[in-house]
C-alpha positions in Angstrom: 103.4 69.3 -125.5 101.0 71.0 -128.0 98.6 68.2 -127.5 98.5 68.5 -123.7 98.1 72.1 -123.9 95.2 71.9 -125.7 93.7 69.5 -124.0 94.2 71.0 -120.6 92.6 74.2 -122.6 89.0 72.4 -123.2 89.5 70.6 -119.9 89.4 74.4 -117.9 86.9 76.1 -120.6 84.9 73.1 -120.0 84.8 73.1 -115.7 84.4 77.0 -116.7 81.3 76.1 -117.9 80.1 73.2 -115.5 80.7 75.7 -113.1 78.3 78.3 -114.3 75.8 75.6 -114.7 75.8 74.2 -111.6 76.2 77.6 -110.2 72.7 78.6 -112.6 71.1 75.4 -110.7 72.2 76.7 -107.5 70.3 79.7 -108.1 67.5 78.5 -109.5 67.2 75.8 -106.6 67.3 78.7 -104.2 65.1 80.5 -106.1 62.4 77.1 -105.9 62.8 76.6 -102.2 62.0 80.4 -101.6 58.8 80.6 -103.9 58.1 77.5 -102.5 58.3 78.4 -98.3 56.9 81.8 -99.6 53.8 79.3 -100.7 53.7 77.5 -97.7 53.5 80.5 -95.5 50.9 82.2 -97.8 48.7 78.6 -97.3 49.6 78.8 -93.4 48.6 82.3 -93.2 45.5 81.7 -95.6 44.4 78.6 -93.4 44.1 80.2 -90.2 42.1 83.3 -92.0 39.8 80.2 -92.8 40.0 78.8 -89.3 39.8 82.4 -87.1 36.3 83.1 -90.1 34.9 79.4 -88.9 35.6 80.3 -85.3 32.7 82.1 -82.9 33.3 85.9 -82.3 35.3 85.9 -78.9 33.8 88.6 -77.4 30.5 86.1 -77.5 32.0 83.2 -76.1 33.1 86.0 -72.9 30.0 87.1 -72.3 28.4 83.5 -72.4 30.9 82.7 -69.9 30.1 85.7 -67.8 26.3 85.9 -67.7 25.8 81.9 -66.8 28.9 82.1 -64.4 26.2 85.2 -62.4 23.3 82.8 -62.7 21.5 80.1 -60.0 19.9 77.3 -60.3 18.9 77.2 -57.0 15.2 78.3 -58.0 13.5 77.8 -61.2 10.1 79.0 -62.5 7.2 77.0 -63.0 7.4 76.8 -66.4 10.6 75.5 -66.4 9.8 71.6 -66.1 7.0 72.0 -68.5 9.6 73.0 -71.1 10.8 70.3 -74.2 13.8 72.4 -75.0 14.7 70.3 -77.9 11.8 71.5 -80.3 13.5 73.0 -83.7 12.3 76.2 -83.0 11.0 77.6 -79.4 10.4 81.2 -78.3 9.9 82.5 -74.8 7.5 85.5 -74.5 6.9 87.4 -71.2 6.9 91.1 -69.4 10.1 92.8 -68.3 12.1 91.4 -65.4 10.0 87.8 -65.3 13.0 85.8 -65.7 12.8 84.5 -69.1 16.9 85.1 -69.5 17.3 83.6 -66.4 15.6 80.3 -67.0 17.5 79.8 -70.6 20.8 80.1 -68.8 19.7 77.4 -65.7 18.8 74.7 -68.6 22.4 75.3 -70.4 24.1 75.2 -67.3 22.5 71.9 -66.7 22.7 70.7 -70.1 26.6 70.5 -70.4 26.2 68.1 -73.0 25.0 70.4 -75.5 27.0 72.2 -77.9 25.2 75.8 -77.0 25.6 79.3 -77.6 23.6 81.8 -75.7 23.7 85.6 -76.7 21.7 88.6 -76.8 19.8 90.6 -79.6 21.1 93.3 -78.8 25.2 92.7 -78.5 27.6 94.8 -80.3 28.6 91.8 -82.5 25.4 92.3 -84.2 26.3 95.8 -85.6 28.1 94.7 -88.4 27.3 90.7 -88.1 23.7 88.7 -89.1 21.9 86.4 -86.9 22.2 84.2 -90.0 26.0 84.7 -90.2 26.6 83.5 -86.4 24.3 80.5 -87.1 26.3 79.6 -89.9 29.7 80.0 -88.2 28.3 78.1 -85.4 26.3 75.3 -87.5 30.0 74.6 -88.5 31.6 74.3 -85.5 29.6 71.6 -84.3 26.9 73.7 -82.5 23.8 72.4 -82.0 21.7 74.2 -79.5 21.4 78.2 -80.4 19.7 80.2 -77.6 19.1 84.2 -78.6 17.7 86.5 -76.0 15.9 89.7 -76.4 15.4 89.1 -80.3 12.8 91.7 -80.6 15.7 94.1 -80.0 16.9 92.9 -84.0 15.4 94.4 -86.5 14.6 92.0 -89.0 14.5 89.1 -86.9 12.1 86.9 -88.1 12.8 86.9 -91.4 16.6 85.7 -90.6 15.3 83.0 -88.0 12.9 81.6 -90.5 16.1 81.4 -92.8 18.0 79.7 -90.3 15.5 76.9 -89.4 15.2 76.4 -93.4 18.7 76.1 -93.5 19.8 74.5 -90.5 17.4 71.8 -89.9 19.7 69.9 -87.3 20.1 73.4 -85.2 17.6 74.0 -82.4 17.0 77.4 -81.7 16.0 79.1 -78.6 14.3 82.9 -78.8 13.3 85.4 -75.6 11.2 88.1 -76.5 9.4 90.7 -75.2 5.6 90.3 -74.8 4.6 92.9 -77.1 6.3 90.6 -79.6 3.9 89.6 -82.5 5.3 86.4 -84.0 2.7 85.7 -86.2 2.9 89.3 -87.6 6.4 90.1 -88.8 8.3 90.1 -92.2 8.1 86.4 -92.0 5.0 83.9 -91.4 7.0 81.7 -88.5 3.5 80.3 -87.3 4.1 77.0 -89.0 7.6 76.7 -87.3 7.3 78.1 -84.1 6.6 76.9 -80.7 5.6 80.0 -78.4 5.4 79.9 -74.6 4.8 82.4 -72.3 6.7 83.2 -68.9 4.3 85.3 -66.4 5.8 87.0 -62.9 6.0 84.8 -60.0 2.7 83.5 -58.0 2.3 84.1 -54.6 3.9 80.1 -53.8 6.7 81.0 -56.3 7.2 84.1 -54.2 7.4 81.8 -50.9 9.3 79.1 -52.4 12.1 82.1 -53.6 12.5 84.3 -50.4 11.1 82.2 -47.8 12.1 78.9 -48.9 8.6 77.6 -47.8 7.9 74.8 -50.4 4.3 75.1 -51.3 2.7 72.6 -53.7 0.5 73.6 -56.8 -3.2 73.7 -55.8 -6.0 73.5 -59.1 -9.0 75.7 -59.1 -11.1 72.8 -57.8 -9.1 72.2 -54.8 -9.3 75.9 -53.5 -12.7 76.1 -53.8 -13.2 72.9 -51.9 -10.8 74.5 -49.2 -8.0 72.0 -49.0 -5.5 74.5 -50.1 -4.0 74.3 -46.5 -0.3 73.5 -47.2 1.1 72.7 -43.6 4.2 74.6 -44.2 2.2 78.0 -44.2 0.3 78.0 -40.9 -0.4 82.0 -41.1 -0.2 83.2 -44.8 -1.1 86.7 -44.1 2.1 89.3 -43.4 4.2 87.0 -46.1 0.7 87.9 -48.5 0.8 91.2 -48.2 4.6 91.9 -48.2 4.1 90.0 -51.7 1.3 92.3 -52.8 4.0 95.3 -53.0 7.1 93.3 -54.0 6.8 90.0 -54.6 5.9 89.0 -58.5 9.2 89.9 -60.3 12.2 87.4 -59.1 14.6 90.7 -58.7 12.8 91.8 -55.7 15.8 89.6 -54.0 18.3 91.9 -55.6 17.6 95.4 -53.4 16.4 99.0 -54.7 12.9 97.0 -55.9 11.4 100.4 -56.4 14.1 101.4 -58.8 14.2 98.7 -60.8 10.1 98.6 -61.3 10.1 102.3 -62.1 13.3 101.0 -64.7 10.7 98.4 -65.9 7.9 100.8 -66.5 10.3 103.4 -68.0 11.8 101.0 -70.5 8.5 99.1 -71.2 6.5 102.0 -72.2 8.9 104.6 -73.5 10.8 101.8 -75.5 9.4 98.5 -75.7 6.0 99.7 -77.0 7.5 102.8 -79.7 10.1 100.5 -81.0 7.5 97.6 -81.4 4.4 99.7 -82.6 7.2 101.9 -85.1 5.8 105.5 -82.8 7.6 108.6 -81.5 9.6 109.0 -78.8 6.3 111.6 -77.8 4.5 108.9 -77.9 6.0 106.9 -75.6 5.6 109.5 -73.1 2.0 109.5 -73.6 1.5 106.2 -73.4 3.3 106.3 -69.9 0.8 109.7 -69.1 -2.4 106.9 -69.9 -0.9 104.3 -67.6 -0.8 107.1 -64.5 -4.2 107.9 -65.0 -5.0 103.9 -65.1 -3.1 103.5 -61.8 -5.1 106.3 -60.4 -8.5 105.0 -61.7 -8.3 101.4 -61.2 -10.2 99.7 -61.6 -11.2 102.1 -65.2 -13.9 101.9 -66.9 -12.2 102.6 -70.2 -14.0 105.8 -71.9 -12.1 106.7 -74.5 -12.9 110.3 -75.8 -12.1 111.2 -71.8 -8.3 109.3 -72.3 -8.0 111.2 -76.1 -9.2 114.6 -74.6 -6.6 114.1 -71.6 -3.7 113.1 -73.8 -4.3 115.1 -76.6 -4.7 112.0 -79.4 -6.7 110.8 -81.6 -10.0 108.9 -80.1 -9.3 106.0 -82.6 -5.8 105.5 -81.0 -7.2 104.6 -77.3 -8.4 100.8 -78.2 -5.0 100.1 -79.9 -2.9 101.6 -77.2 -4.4 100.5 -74.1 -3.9 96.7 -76.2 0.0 97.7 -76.7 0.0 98.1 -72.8 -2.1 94.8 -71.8 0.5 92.7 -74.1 3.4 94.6 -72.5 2.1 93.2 -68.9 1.8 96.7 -68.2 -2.5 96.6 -67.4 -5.0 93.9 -67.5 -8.0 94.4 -69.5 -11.5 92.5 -68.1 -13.5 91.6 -71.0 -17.5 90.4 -70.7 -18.6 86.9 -72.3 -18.7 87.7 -75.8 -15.2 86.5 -76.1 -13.9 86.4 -73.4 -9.7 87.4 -73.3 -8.9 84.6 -75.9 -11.8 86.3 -78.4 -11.2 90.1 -77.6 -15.3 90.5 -76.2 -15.9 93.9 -74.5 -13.7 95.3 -72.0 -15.1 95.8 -69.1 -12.6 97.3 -66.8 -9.0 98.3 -66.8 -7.0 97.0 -64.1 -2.9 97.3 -64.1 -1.4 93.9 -64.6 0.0 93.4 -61.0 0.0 94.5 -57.3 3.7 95.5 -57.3 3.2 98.1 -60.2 -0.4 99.3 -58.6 2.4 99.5 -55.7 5.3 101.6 -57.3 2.9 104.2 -58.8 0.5 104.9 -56.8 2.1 104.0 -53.2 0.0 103.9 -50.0 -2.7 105.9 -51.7 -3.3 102.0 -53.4 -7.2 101.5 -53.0 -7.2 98.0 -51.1 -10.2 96.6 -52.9 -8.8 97.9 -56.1 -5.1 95.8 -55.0 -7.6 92.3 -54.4 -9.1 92.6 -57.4 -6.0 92.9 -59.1 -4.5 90.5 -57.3 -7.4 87.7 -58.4 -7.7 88.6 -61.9 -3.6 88.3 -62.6 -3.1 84.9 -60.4 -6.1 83.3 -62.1 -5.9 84.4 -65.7 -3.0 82.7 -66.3 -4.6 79.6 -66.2 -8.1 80.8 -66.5 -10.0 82.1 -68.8 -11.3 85.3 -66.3 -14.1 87.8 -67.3 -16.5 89.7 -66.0 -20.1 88.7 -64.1 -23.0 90.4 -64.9 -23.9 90.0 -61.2 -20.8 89.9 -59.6 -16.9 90.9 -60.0 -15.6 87.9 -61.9 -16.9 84.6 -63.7 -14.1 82.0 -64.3 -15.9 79.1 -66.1 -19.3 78.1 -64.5 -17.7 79.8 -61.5 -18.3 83.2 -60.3 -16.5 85.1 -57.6 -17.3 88.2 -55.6 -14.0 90.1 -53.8 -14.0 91.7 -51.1 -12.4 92.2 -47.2 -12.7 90.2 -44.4 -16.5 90.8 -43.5 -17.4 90.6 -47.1 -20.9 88.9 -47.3 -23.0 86.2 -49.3 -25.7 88.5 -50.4 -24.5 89.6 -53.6 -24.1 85.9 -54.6 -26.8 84.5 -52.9 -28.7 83.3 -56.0 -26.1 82.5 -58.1 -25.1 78.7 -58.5 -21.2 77.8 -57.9 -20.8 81.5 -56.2 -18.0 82.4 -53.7 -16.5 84.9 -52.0 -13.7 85.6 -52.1 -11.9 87.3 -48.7 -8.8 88.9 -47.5 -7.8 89.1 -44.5 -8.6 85.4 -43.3 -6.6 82.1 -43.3 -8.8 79.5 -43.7 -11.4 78.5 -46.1 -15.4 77.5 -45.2 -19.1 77.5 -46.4 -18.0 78.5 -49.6 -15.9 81.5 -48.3 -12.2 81.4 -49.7 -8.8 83.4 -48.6 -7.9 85.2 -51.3 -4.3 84.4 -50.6 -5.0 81.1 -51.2 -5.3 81.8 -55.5 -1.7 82.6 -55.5 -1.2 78.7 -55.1 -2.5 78.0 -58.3 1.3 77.9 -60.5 
């Protein structure tokens, strides 16, 4: 009996203490698969940190979707077909209002088999992001195409797109930019790197082909002088000429409240475009906008600069430099004489304002009409000319030279010169070395 006893005794102290082990295991099991799904959910949690950081800003993605959703590709510019949009590194230059935006969006819309992001300089997102640090993000999400609009609105720019293109070299990337813009003078040399082309307002057959859908060809300089710039589709030119003489070379004019949106243009162009660009004053800016009134009241101005400083109260030196920081904006024209001609900065001859519609806006009916043809020549042909002034005449264009005038504008003026024309409103056809002057507006 004593035997059993005791052994029942170490029997119980002995489950006693299998208990508490297995009941310590228990714990300590529990106390595993806790730390452990505490672990997991930490890496779960931790992964999509690393997934949402990889991902493009939403707000971006919304207002990609937004702006190409407004945008038709019904019409396109003429530079868009001259474009290879898959060069490393393009930018877009042009005026206010030309359409540059516009044209980016048509060629991702009908490019769906890019991986592309458009967005604007000038989003929110970039208040506490870097072009470089969306370039990244996107770089890793497959992107391949990287279109940024307005990108003289970022301060810094270039030296963060010539870090991208050094560090993405499988990323093409798109840049708009004002006119003003200076690419080959910023905090970064991109003239190696870049490709620049530059978007002007519409010509008088862009003007046709967009509100009158009357499909025009392209006509070169040599065919208009010859006179076979006769496109059968435009049998009487004239009232659809001079309805685009006061609103018919920005592509908005289809949008309503044209006057509006130039004054808008002019506003923004010289009261913030030019400061912002040139680093000047707000005061500044307001000057620069007195200068281009008196231009539009003095057209075509022979610039005399100690008259403009006098006016404006600023320094004589300052005239050259700003009436430049205008003629880049597209806000003027400036004529120069042969000894450089636009491309080599010769003499400037005469101050014109860059197009009919803003001679228009400013100065209204009071518009001198030989003033408005003149204009009209020298900002159709320029962008594929190289236009300056005649010693004999109003305006030499290669061994070509060109006097302007109305409807019973004579030879005399010309009458020695060799490969001389006149140049005439007011009439539809072409002969004896007499052109339409509508008919230059066929020339892009």
């Amino acid at each position: 009996m004593g035997i059993f006893f005791q052994m029942w005794v170490k029997i119980h102290l002995f489950g006693q203490k299998t208990q508490k082990i297995f009941g310590q295991f228990k714990k300590l099991l529990y106390l595993c698969t806790v730390k452990s799904a505490q672990n997991i959910k930490l890496c779960t949690i931790e992964s999509a940190n690393q997934t949402n950081k990889a991902m493009i800003d939403a707000s971006l993605l919304q207002y990609m979707k937004e702006q190409l959703n407004l945008t038709s590709v019904d019409f396109k510019r003429y530079l868009y077909d001259q474009m290879d949009w898959n060069k490393r590194l393009q930018c877009l230059l042009g005026g206010r209002g030309v359409g540059k935006s516009t044209m980016v969006k048509q060629h991702i819309i009908e490019t769906p088999e890019e991986h592309s992001l458009y967005v604007s300089a000038d989003h929110s997102y970039f208040t506490i992001h870097t072009l470089i640090e969306l370039a990244d993000e996107f770089v890793k999400e497959g992107g391949d195409h990287l279109y940024i609009d307005e990108i003289h609105k970022y301060d810094g720019w270039s030296r963060e797109i010539k870090q991208i293109y050094d560090t993405h070299p499988a990323l093409k990337v798109f840049i708009t930019g004002s006119s003003i813009l200076d690419l080959l003078d910023g905090e970064a040399d991109l003239s190696r790197r870049i490709i620049m082309r530059h978007l002007h307002g519409m010509s008088f057959r862009e003007y046709l082909k967009l509100v009158h859908k009357i499909d025009v060809p392209v006509y070169s300089l040599e065919e208009i002088l010859a006179g076979n710039a006769q496109p059968k589709a435009l049998p009487h030119p004239l009232p659809l000429f001079r309805q685009y003489l006061r609103d018919g070379y920005y592509p908005f004019s289809l949008e309503g409240d044209f006057q509006e949106r130039m004054q808008n243009v002019i506003r923004q162009t010289m009261e913030s475009d030019i400061p912002h660009y040139a680093k000047m004053s707000p005061a500044t800016g307001r000057k620069l906008r007195q200068m281009l009134s008196i231009v539009a009241q003095n057209a075509p101005y022979k610039p005399e600069s100690q008259a403009l400083a006098n006016e404006l109260h600023i320094s004589r030196n300052d005239v050259p430099s700003y009436l430049l920081f205008m003629e880049k904006a597209e806000m003027i024209g400036q004529l120069r004489d042969d000894t450089g001609g636009m491309r080599g900065l010769g003499k400037v001859e005469k101050v014109y304002l860059n197009n009919t519609n803003i001679q228009y806006t400013l100065v209204g009916e009071k518009a001198e009409i030989g003033n408005v043809r003149e204009t009209f020549f020298y900002n159709q042909l320029h962008v594929t000319q190289d236009v300056i002034s005649s010693r004999v005449s109003d305006f030499s264009v290669g061994e070509y030279t060109f006097e302007v005038g109305g409807k019973k504008k004579g030879k005399k003026q010309i009458s020695e010169v060799p490969n001389g024309y006149v140049v005439r409103d007011e009439i539809e056809y072409a002969a004896n070395q007499i052109i339409p002057l509508w008919a230059f507006g066929l020339m892009y």
